[in-house]
N, C-alpha and C positions, 0 to 999 in steps of 0.2 A: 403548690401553695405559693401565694405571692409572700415577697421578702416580709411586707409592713405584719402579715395577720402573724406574723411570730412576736413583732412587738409591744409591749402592753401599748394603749389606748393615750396614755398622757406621752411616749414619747415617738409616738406617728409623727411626722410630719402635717401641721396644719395650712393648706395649700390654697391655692385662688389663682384664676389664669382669665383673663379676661379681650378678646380681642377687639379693638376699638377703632369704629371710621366715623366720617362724617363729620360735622360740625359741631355735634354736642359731646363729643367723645372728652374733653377736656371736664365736663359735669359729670360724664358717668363715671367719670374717673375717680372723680372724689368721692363719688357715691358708693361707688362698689371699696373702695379704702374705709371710709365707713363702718359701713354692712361688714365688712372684714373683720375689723376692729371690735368692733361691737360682738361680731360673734365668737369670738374669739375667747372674749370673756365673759359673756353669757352661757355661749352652750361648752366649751369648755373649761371654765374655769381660772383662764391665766389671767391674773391682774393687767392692765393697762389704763396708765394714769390719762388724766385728760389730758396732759400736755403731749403725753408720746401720740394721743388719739387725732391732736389738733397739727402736731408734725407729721406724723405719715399722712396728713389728705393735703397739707402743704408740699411736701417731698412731689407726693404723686401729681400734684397738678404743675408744679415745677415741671417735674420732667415729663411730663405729657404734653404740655405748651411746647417744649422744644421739638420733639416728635413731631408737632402738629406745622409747626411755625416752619420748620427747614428740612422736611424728610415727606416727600412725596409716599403718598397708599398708607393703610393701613399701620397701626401701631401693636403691640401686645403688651397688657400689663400684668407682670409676674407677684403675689405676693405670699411670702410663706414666714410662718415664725417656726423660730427655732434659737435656743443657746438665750432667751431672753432677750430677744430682740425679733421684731419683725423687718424682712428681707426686700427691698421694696426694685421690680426689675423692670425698667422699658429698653421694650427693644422696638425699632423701626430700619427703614428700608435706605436711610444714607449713610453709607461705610465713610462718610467723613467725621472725625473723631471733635466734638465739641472742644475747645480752649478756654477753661477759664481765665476771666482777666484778672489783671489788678484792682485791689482795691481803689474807687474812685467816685468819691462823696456827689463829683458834680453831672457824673455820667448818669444821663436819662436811660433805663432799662437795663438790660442783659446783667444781672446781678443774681439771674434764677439759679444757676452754678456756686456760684458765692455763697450762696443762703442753703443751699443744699450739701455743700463740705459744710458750713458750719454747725451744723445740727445734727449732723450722722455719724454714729460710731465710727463707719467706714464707708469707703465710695470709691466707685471704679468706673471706667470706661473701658470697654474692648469691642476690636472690629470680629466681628461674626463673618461666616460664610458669605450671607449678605446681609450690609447693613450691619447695626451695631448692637450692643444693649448696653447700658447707663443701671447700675447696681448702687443700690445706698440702702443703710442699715439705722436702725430707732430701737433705741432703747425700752422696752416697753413700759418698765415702773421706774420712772426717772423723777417723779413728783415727791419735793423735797416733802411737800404734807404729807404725802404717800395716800390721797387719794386716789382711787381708781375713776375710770372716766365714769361719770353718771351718776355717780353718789355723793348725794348732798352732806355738807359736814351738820 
């Protein structure tokens, strides 16, 4: 018997693994964040306010642009919820570890790290066997109206 079919059905793991090339992989990316999202709360029921729905497709195309921009092949993008929060993972093929900078109002660009600590419960870097993966977490019902995504007041 597998580990999950002992656990009732609301605290399985809800999981999404998606591998991405090419040049439109930063769209599918937000796409399948999305699709995640949505179903998350559709077919199983957990709340997710528009805001945490409009952060994890920002989080994800963040960190998919970096993958895409400075990590030669192939990316994968991890997403699973759990503890009320969805788990949001890219890993790709450069074991060089991203450095956030400082803040700086006149600096054109590289602010996708910066924006991505400021939105996330939590956030990590670590070097993998090969290449790295980039971890950040979203709160899922953070909507002070307490809206869920999709439903009109």
């Amino acid at each position: 018997m597998h580990k999950d079919e002992d656990q009732p059905l609301a605290s399985r793991p809800i999981l999404s693994a998606v591998a991405l090339e090419g040049g439109e992989r930063i769209a599918e990316a937000r796409d399948a964040a999305r699709r995640f999202m949505t179903e998350v709360q559709a077919v199983h029921g957990i709340p997710v306010s528009e805001r945490a729905m409009g952060l994890a497709e920002l989080v994800v195309s963040e960190l998919v642009t970096n993958a895409h921009k400075y990590a030669p092949g192939p990316c994968l993008l991890d997403l699973e919820v759990r503890d009320g929060a969805v788990q949001i993972s890219v890993w790709d093929t450069d074991p060089a570890l991203p450095v956030p900078q400082e803040a700086d109002p006149h600096r054109v660009g590289k602010h996708g790290l910066e924006i991505v600590m400021a939105v996330c419960r939590s956030f990590e870097i670590r070097r993998e066997p090969v290449g790295k993966r980039v971890k950040a977490a979203i709160v899922l019902a953070d909507d002070p109206g307490g809206n869920p995504a999709g439903r009109l007041m």
